[in-house]
C-alpha positions in Angstrom: 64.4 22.0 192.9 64.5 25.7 192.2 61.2 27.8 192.2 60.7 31.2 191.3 57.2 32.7 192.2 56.0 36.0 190.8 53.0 37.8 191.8 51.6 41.3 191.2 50.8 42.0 187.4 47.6 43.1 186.4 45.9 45.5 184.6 46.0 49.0 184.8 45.6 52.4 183.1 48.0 54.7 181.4 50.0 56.7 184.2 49.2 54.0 186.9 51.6 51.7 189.2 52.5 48.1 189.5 54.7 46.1 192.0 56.1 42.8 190.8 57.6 40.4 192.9 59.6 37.3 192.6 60.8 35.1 195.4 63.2 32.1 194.8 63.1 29.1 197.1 64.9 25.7 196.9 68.6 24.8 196.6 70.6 27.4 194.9 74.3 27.8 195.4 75.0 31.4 195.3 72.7 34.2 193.6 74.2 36.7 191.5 71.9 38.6 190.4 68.3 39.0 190.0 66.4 40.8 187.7 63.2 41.2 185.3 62.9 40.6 181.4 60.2 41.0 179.2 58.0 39.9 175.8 55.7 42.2 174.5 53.6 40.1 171.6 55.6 39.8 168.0 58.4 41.6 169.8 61.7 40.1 171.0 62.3 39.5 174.9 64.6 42.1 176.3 66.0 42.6 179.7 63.4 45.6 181.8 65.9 45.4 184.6 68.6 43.6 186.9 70.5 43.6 190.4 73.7 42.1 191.6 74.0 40.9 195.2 76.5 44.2 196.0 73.3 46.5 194.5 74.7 47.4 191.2 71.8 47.5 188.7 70.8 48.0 184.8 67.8 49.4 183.4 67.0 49.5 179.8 66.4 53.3 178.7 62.5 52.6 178.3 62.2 52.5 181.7 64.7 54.2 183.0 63.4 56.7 185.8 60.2 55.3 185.7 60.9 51.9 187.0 63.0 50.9 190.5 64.2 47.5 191.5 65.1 46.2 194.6 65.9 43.0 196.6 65.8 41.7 200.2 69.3 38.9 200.0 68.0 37.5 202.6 64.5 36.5 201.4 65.9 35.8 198.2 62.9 38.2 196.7 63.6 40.7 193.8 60.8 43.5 193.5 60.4 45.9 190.4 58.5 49.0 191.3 56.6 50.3 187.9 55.3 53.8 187.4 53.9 56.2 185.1 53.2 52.6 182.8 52.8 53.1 179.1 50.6 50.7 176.9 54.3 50.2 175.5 55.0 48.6 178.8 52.6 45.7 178.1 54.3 42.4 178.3 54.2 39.2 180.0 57.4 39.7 182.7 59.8 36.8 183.5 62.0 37.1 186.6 65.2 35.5 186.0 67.9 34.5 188.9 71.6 34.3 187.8 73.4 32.0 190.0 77.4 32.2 189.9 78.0 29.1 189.3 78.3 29.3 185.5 75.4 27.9 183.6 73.2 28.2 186.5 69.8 30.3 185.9 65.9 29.9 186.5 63.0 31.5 185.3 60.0 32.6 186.4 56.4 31.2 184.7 55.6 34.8 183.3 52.9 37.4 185.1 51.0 39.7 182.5 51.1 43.3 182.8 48.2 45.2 180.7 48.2 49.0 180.4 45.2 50.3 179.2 42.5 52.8 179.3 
C-alpha cells in the first residue's frame, strides 16, 4: 500500500517562508513525477507545482519565482520551498505522485498553509 506523508504547513505572515515535504513509501512501480496542488476555500484545486524524474518542472504563474521544488529519487521525497507567501497562497496542499504506469497516482491527506498577519 502506497503512502504519501506530508509535513511542514503552518501558519505564517505575509512575506514569510514555508517548506513542505512529501515522502512516498510502499510498492510503487516507477515514479514519474511528483508534484504539489492546491484548494484555496470556494476555489477550484489547481496544480502549485510538479517535477519529472529527469528534473523538468511546471509552476503555475502565481508562484512562479517565488516558489522552488525539488526531489531526492532516491528517498522518493518531493519538497516545495515557499517564499514571499501571499494570503492568496492559503490553501490546504496535496502532494500528488504520478506513476508511469498509466492510471497509477496517490495523494497526499492535505497540510494547511495560512498566511496571515
Amino acid at each position: 500500500q502506497v503512502q504519501l506523508v506530508e509535513s511542514g504547513g503552518g501558519l505564517v505572515q505575509p512575506g514569510g517562508s514555508l517548506r513542505l515535504s512529501c515522502a512516498a513509501s510502499g510498492t510503487i512501480f516507477e515514479i514519474n513525477a511528483m508534484g504539489w496542488y492546491r484548494q484555496a476555500p470556494g476555489k477550484q484545486g489547481e496544480l502549485a507545482a510538479s517535477i519529472t524524474t529527469n528534473g523538468s518542472v511546471k509552476y503555475a504563474d502565481a508562484v512562479k519565482g517565488r516558489f522552488t521544488i525539488s526531489r531526492n529519487n532516491a528517498k522518493r521525497t518531493v519538497y516545495l520551498k515557499m517564499n514571499s507567501l501571499k494570503p492568496e497562497d492559503t490553501a490546504v496542499y496535496y502532494c500528488h505522485v504520478d506513476g508511469v504506469v498509466p492510471g497509477e497516482e496517490y495523494w497526499g491527506q492535505g497540510t494547511q498553509v495560512t498566511v496571515s498577519s
